[in-house]
N, CA, C and O atoms as CSV, one atom per row, in Angstrom:
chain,resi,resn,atom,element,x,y,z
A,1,UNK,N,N,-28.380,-9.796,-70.956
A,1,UNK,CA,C,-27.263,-8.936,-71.318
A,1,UNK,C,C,-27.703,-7.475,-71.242
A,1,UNK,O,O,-28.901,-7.226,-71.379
A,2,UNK,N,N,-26.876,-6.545,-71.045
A,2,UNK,CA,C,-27.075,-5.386,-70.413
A,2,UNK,C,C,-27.126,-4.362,-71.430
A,2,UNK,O,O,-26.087,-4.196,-72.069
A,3,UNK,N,N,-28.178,-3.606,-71.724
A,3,UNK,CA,C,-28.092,-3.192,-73.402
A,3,UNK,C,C,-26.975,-1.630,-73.421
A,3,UNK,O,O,-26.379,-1.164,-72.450
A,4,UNK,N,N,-26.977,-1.207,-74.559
A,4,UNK,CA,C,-25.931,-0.241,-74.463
A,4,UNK,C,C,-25.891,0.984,-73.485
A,4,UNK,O,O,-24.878,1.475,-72.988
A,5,UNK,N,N,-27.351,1.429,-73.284
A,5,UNK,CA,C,-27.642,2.327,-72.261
A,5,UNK,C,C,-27.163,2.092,-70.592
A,5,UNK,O,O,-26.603,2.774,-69.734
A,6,UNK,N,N,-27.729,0.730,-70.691
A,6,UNK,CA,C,-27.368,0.571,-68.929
A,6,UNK,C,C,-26.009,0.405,-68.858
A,6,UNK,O,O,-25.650,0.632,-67.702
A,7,UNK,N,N,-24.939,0.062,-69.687
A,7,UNK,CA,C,-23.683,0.017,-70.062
A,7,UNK,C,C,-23.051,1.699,-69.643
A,7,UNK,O,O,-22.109,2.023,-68.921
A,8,UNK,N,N,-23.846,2.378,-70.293
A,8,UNK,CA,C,-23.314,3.932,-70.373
A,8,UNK,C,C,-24.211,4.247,-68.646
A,8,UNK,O,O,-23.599,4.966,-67.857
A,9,UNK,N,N,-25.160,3.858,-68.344
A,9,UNK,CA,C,-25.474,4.244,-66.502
A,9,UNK,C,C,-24.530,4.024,-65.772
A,9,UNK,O,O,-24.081,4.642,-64.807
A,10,UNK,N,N,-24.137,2.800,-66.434
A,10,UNK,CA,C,-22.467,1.965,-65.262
A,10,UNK,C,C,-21.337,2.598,-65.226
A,10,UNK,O,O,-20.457,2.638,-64.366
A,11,UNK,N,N,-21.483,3.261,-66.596
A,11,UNK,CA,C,-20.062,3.998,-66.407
A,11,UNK,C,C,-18.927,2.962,-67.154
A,11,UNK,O,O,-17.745,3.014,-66.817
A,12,UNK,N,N,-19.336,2.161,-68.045
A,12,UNK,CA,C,-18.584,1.089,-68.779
A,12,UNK,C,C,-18.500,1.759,-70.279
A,12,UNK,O,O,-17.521,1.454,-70.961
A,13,UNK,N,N,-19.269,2.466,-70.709
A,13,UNK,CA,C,-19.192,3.544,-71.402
A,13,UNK,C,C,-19.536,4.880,-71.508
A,13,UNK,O,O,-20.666,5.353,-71.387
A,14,UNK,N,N,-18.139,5.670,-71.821
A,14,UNK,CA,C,-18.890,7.115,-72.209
A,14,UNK,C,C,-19.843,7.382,-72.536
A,14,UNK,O,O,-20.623,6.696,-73.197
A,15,UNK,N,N,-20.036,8.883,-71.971
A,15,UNK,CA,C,-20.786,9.763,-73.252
A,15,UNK,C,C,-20.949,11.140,-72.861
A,15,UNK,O,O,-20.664,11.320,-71.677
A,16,UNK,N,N,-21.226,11.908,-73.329
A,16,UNK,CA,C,-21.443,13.733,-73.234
A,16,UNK,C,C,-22.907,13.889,-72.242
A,16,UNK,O,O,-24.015,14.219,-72.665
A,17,UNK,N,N,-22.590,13.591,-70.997
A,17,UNK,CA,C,-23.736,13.698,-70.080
A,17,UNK,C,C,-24.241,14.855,-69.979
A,17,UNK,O,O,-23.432,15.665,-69.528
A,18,UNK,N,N,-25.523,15.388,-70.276
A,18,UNK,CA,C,-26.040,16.892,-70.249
A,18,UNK,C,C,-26.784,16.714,-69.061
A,18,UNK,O,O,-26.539,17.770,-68.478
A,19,UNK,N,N,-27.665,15.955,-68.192
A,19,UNK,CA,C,-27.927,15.571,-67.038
A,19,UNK,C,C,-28.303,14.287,-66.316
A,19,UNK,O,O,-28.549,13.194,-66.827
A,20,UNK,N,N,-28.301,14.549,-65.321
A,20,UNK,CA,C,-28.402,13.418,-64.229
A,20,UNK,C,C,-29.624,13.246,-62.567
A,20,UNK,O,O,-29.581,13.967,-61.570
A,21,UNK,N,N,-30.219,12.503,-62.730
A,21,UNK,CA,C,-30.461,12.475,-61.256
A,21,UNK,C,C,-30.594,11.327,-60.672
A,21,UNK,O,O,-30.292,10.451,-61.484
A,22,UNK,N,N,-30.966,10.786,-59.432
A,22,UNK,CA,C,-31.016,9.819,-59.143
A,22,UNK,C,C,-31.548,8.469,-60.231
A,22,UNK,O,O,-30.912,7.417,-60.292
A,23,UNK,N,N,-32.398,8.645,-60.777
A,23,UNK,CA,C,-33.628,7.935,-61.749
A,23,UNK,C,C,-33.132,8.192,-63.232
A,23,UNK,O,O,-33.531,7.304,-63.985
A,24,UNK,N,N,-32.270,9.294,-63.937
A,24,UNK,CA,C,-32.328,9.380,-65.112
A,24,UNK,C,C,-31.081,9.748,-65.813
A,24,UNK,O,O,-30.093,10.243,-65.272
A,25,UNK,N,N,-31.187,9.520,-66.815
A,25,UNK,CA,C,-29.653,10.148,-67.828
A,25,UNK,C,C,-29.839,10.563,-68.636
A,25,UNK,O,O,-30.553,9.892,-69.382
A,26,UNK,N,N,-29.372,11.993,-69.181
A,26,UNK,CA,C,-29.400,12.778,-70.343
A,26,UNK,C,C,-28.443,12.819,-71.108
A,26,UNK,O,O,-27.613,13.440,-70.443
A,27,UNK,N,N,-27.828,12.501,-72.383
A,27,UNK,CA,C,-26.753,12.590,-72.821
A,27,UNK,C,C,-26.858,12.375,-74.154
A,27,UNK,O,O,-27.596,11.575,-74.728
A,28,UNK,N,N,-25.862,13.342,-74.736
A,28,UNK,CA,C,-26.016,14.180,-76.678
A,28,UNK,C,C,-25.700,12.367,-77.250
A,28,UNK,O,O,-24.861,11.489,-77.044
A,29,UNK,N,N,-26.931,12.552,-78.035
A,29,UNK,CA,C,-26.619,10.787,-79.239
A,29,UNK,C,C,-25.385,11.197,-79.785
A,29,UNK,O,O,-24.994,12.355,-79.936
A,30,UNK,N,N,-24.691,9.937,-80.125
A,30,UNK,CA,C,-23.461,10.540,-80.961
A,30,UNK,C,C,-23.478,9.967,-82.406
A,30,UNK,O,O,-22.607,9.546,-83.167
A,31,UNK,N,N,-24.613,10.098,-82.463
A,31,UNK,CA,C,-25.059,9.875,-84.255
A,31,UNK,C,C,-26.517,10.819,-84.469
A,31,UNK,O,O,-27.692,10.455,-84.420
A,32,UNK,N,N,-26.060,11.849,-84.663
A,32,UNK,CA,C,-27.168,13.152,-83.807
A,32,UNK,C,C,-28.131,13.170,-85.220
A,32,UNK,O,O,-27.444,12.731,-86.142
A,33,UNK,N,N,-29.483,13.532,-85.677
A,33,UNK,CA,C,-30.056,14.015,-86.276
A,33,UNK,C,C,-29.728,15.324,-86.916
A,33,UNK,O,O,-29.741,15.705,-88.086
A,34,UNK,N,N,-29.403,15.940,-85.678
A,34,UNK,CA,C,-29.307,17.798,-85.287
A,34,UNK,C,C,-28.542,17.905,-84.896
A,34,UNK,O,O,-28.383,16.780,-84.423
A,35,UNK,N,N,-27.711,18.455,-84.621
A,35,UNK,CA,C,-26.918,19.253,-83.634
A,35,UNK,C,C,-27.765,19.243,-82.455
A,35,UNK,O,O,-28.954,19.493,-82.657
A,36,UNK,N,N,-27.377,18.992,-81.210
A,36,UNK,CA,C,-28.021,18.705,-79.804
A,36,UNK,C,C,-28.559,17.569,-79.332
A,36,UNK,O,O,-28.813,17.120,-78.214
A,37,UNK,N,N,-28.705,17.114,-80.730
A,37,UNK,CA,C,-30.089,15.727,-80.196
A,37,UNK,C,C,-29.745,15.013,-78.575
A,37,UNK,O,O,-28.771,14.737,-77.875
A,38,UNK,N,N,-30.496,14.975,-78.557
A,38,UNK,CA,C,-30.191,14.791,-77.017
A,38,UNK,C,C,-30.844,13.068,-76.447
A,38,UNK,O,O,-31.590,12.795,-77.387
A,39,UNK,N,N,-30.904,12.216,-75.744
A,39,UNK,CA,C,-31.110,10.837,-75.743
A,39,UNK,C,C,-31.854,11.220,-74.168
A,39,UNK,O,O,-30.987,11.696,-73.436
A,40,UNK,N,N,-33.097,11.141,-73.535
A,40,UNK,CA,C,-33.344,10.503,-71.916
A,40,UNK,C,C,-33.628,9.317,-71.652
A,40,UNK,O,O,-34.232,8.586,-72.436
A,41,UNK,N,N,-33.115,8.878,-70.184
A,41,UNK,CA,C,-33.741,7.585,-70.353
A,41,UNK,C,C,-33.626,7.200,-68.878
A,41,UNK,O,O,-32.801,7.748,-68.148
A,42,UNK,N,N,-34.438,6.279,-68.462
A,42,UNK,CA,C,-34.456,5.819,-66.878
A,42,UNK,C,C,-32.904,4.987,-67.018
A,42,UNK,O,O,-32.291,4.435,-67.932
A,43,UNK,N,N,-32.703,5.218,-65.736
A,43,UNK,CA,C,-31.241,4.638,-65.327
A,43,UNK,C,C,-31.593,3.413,-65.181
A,43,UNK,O,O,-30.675,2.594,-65.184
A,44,UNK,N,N,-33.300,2.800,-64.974
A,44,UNK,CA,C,-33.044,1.704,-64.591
A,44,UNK,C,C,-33.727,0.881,-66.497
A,44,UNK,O,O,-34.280,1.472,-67.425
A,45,UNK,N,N,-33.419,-0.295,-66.393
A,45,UNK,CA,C,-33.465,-0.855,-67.623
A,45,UNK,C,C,-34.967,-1.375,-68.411
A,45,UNK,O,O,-35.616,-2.313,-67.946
A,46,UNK,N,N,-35.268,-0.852,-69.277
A,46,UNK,CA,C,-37.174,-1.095,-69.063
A,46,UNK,C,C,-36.489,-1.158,-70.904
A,46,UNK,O,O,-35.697,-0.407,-71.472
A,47,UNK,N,N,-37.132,-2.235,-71.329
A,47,UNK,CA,C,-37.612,-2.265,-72.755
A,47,UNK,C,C,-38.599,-1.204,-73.387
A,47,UNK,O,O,-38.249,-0.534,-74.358
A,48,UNK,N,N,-39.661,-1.094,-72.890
A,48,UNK,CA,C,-40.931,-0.390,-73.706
A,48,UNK,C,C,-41.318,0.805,-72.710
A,48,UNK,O,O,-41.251,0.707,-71.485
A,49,UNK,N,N,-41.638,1.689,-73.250
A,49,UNK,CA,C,-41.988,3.119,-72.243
A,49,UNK,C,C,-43.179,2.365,-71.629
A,49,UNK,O,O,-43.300,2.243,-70.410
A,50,UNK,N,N,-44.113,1.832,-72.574
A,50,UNK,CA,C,-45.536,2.025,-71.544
A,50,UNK,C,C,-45.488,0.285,-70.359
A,50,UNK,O,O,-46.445,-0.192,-69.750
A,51,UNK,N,N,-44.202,-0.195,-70.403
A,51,UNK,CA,C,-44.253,-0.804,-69.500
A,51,UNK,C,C,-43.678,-0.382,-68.080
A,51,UNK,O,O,-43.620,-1.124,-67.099
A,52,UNK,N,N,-43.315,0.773,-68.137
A,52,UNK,CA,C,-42.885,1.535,-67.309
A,52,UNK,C,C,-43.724,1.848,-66.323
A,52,UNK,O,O,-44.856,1.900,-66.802
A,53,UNK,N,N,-43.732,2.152,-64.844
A,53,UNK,CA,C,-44.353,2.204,-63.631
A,53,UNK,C,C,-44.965,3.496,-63.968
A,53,UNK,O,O,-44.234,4.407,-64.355
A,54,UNK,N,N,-45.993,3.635,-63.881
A,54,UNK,CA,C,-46.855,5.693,-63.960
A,54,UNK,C,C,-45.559,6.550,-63.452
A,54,UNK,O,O,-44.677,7.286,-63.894
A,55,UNK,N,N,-45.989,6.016,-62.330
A,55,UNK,CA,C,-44.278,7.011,-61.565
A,55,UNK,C,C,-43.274,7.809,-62.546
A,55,UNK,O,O,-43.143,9.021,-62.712
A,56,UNK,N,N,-42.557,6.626,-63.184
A,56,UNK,CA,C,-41.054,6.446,-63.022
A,56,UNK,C,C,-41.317,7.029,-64.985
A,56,UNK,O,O,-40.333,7.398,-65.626
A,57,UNK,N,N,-42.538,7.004,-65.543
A,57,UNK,CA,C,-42.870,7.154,-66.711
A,57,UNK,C,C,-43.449,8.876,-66.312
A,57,UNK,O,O,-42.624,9.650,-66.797
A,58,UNK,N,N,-44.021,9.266,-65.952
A,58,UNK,CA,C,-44.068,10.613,-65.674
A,58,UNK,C,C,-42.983,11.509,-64.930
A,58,UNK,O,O,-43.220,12.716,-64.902
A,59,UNK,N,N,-41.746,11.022,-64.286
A,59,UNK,CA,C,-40.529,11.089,-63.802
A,59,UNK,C,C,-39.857,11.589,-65.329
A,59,UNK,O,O,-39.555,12.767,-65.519
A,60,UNK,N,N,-39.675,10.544,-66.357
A,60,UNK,CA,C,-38.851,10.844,-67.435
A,60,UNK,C,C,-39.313,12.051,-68.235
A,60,UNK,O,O,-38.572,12.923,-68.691
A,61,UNK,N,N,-41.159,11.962,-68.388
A,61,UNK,CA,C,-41.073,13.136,-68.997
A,61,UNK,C,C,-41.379,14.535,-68.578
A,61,UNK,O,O,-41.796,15.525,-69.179
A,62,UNK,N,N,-40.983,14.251,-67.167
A,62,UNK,CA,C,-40.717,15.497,-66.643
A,62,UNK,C,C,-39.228,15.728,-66.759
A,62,UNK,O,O,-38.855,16.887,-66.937
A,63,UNK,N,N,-38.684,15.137,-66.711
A,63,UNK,CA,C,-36.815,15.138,-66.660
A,63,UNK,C,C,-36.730,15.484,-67.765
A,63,UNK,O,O,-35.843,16.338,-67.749
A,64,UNK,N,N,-37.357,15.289,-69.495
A,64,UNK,CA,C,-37.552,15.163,-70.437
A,64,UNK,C,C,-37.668,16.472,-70.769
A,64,UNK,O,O,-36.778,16.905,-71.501
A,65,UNK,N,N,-38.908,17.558,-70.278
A,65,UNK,CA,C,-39.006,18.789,-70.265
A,65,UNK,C,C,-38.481,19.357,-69.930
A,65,UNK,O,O,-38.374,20.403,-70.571
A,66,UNK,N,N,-37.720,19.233,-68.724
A,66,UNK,CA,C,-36.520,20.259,-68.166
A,66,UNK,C,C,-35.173,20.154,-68.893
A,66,UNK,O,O,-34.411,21.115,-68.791
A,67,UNK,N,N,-34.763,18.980,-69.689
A,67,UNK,CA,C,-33.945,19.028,-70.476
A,67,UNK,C,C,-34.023,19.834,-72.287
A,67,UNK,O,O,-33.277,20.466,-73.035
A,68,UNK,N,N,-35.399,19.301,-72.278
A,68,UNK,CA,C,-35.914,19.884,-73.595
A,68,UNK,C,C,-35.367,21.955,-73.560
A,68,UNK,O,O,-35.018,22.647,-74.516
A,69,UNK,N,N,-35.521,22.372,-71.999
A,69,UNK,CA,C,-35.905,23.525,-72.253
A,69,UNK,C,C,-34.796,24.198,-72.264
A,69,UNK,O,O,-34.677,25.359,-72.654
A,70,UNK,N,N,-33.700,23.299,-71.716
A,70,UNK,CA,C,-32.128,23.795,-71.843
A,70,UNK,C,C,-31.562,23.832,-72.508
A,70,UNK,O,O,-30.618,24.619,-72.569
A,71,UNK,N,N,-31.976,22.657,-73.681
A,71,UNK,CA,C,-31.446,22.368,-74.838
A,71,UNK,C,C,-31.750,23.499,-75.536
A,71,UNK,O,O,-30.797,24.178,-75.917
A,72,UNK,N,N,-33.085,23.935,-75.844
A,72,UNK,CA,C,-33.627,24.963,-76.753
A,72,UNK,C,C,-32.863,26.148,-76.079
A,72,UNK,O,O,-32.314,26.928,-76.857
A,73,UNK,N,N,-32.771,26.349,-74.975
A,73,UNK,CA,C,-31.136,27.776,-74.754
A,73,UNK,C,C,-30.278,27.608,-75.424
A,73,UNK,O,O,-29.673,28.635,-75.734
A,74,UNK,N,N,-29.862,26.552,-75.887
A,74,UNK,CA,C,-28.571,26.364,-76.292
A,74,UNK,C,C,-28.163,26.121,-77.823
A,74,UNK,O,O,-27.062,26.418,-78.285
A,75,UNK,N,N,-29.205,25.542,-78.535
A,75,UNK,CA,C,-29.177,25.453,-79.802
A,75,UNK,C,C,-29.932,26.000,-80.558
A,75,UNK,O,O,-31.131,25.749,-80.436
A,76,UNK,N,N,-29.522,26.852,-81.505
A,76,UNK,CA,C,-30.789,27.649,-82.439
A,76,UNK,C,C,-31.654,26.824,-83.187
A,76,UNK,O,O,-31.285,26.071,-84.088
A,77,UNK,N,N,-32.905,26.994,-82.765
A,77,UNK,CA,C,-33.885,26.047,-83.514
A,77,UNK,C,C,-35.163,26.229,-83.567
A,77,UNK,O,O,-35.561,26.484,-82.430
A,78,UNK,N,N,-35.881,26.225,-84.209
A,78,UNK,CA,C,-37.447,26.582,-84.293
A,78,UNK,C,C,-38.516,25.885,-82.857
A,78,UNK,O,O,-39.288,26.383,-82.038
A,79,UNK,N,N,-38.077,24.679,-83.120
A,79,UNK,CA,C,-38.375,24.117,-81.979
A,79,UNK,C,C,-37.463,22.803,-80.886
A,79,UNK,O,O,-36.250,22.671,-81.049
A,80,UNK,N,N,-38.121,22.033,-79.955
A,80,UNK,CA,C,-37.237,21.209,-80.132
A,80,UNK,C,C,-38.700,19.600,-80.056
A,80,UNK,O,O,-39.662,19.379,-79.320
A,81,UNK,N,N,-38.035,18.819,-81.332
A,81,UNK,CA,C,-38.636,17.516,-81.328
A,81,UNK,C,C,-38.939,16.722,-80.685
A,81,UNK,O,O,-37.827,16.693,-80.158
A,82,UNK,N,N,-39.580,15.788,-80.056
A,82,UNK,CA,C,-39.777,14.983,-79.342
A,82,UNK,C,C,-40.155,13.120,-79.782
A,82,UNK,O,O,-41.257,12.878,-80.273
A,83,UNK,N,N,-39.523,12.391,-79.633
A,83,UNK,CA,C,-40.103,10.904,-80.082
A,83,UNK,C,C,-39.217,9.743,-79.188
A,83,UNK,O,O,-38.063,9.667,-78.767
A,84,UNK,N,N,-40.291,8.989,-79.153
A,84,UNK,CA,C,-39.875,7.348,-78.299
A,84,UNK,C,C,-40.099,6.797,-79.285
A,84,UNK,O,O,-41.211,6.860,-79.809
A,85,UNK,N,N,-38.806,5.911,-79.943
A,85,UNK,CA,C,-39.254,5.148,-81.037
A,85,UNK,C,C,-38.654,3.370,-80.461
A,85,UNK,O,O,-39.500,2.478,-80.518
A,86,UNK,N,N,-37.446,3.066,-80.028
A,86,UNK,CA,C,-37.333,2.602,-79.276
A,86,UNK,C,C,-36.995,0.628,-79.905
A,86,UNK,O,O,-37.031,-0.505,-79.424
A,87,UNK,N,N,-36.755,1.162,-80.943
A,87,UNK,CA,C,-36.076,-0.253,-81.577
A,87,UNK,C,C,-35.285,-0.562,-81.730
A,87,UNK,O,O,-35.129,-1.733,-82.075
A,88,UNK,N,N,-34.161,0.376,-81.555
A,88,UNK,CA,C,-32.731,-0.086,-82.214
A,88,UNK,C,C,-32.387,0.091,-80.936
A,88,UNK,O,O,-31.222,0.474,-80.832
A,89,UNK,N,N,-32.866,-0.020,-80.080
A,89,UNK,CA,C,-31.571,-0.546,-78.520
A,89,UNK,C,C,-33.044,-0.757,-77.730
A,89,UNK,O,O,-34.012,-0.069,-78.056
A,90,UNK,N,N,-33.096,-1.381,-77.072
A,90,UNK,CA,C,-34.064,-2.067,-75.971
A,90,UNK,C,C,-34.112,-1.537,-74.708
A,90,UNK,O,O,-34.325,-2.207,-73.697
A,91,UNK,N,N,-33.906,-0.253,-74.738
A,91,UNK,CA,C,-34.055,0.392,-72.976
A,91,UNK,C,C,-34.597,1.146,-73.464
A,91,UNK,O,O,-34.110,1.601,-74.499
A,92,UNK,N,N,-35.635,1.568,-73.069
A,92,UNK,CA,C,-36.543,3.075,-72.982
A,92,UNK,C,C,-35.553,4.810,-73.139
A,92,UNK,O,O,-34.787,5.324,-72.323
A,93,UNK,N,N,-35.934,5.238,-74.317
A,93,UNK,CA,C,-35.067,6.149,-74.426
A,93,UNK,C,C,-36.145,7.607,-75.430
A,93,UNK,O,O,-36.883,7.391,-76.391
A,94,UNK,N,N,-35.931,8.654,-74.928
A,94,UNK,CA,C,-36.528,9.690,-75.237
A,94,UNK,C,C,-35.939,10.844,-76.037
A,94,UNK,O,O,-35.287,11.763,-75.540
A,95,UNK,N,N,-36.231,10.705,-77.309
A,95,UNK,CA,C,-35.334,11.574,-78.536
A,95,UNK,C,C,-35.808,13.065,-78.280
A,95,UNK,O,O,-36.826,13.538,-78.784
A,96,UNK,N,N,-35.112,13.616,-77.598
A,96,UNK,CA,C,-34.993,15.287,-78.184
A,96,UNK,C,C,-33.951,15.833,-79.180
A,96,UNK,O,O,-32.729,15.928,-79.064
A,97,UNK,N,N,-34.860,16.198,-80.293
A,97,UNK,CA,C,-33.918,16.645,-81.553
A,97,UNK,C,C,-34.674,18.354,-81.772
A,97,UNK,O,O,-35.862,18.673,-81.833
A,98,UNK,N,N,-33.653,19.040,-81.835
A,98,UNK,CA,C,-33.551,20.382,-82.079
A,98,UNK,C,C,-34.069,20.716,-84.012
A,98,UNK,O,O,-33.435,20.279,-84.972
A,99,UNK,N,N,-35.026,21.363,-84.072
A,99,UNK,CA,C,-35.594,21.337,-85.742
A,99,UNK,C,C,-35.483,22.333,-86.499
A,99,UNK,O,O,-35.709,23.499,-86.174
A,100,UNK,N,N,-35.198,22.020,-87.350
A,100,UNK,CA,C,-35.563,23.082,-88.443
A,100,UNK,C,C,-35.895,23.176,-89.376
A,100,UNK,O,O,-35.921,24.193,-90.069
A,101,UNK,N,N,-36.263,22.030,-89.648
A,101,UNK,CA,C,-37.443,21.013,-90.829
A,101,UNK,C,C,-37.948,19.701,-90.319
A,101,UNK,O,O,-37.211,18.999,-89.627
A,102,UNK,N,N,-38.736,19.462,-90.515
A,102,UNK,CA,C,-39.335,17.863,-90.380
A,102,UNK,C,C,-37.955,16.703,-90.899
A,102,UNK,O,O,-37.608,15.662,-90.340
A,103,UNK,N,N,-37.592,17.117,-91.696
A,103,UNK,CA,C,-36.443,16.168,-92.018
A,103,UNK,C,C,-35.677,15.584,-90.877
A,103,UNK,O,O,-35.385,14.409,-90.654
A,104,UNK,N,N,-35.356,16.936,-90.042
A,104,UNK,CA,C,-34.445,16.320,-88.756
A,104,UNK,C,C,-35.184,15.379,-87.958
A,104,UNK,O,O,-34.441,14.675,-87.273
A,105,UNK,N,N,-36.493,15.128,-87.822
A,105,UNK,CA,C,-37.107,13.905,-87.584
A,105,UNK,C,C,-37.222,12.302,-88.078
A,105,UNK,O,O,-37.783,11.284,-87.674
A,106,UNK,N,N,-36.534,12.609,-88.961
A,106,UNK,CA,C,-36.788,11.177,-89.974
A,106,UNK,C,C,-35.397,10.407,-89.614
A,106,UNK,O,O,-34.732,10.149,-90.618
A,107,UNK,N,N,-35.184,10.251,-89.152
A,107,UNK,CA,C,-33.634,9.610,-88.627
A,107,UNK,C,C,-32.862,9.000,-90.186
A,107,UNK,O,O,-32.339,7.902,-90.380
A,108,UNK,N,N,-33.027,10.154,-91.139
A,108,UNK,CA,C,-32.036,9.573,-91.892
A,108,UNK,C,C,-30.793,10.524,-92.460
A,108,UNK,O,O,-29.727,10.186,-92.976
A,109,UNK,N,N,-31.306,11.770,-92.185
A,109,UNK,CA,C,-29.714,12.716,-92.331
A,109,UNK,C,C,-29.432,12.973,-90.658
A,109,UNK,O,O,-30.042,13.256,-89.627
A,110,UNK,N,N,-28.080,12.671,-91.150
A,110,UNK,CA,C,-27.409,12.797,-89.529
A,110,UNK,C,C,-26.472,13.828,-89.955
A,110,UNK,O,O,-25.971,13.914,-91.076
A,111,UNK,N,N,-26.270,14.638,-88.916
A,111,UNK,CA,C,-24.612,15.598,-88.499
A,111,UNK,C,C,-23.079,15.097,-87.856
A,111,UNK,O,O,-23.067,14.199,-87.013
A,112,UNK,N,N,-22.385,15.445,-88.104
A,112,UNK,CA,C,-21.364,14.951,-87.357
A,112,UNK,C,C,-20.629,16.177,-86.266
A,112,UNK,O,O,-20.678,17.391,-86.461
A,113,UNK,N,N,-20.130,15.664,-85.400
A,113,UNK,CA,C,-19.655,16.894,-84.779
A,113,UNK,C,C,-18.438,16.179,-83.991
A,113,UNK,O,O,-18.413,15.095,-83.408
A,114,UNK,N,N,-17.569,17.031,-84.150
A,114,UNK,CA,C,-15.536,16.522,-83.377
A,114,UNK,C,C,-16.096,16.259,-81.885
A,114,UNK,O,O,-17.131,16.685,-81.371
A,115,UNK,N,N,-15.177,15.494,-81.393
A,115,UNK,CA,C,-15.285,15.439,-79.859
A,115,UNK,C,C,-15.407,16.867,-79.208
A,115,UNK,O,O,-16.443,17.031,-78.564
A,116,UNK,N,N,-14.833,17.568,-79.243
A,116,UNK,CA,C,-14.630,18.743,-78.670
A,116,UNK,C,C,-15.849,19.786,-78.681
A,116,UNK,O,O,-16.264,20.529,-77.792
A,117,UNK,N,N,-16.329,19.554,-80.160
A,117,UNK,CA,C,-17.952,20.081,-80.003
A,117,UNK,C,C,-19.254,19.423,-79.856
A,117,UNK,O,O,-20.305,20.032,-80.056
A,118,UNK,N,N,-19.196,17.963,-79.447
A,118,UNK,CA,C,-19.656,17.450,-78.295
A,118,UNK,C,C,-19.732,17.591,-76.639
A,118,UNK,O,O,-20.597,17.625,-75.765
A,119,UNK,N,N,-18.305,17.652,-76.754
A,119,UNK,CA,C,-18.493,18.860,-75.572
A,119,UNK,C,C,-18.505,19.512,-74.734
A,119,UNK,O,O,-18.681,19.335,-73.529
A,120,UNK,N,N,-18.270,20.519,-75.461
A,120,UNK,CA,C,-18.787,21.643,-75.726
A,120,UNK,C,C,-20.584,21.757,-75.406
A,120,UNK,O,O,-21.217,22.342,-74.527
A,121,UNK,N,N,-20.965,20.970,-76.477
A,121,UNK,CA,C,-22.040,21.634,-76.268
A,121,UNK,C,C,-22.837,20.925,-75.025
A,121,UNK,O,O,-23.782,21.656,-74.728
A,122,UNK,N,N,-22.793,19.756,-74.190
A,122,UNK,CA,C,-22.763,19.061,-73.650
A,122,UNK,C,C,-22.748,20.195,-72.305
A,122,UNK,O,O,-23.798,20.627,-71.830
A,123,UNK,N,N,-21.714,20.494,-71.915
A,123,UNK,CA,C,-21.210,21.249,-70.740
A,123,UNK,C,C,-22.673,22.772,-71.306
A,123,UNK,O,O,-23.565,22.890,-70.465
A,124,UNK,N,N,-22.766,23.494,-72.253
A,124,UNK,CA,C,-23.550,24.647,-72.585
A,124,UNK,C,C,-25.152,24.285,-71.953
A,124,UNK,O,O,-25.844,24.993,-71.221
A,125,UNK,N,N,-25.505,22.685,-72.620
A,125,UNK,CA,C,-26.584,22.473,-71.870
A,125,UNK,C,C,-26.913,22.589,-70.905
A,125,UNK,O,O,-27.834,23.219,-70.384
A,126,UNK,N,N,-25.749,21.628,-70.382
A,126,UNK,CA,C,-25.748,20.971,-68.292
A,126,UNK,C,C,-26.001,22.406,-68.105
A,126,UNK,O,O,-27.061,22.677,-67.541
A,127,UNK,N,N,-24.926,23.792,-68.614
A,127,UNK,CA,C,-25.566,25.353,-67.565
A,127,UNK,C,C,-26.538,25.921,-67.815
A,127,UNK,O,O,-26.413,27.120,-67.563
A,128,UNK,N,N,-27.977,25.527,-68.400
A,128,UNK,CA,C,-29.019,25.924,-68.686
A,128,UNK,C,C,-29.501,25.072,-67.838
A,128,UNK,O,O,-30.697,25.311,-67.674
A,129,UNK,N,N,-29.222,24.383,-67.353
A,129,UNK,CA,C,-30.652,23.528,-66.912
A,129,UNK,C,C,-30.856,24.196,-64.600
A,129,UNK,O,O,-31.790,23.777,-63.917
C-alpha cells in the first residue's frame, strides 16, 4: 500500500508544494511545528534514509539545502532545523523547521495556519528558491 507521501507524488493528494524536481518533493507539513516547516522527500518510495542509494541520498540533501535556504528568506527565524525522524509515515522524509527555541523541535507544540496562509507562504518560498 502506497504510504501518504507517494499518494501526495501522484497527485491523489494535495498539498502546498514549495518545490519539485525530477527525484524530489518539497511541501509545507500541514501540522507544522513552526510556521514554514517544510517536509523533503524522494518521489520515489524508500522506508529508511540510510537504505537509500548514495546517489539519490545525497540528491535529497542537496535538494534539502536549497530548500532550507529559501525557506530561511522567507520566514523570520534564528535558524532553520533539520531532522529525519521517520516513524509516523514510512517514506523517507526530511523535516525543515524554522526556530526560535529548541521547543520547535520537539514535535509537540504545533501552529496552525488558514489555507490561504499556507499558501501564501508556499508560493513566497517556491520565489526564493
Amino acid at each position: 500500500m502506497s504510504s501518504i507521501f507517494t499518494k501526495i507524488v501522484n497527485g491523489e493528494i494535495p498539498c502546498y508544494k514549495v518545490a519539485e524536481d525530477d527525484n524530489y518533493l518539497a511541501f509545507l507539513d500541514v501540522n507544522p511545528n513552526a510556521k514554514g516547516h517544510t517536509l523533503c522527500i524522494p518521489k520515489q518510495e524508500i522506508n529508511k534514509i540510510f537504505d537509500m542509494e548514495e546517489d539519490l541520498y545525497v540528491g535529497l540533501m542537496k535538494f534539502s539545502r536549497k530548500v532550507a535556504k529559501a525557506l530561511e528568506k522567507s520566514v523570520e527565524c534564528k535558524r532553520i532545523g533539520v531532522a529525519v525522524v521517520g516513524l509516523e509515515v514510512p517514506h523517507v522524509h526530511v523535516h525543515l523547521i524554522p526556530l526560535q527555541d529548541m521547543d520547535d523541535m520537539r514535535f509537540q507544540r504545533k501552529v496552525s495556519l488558514s489555507k490561504e496562509e499556507f499558501e501564501d507562504l508556499a508560493l513566497t518560498i517556491a520565489s526564493h528558491l
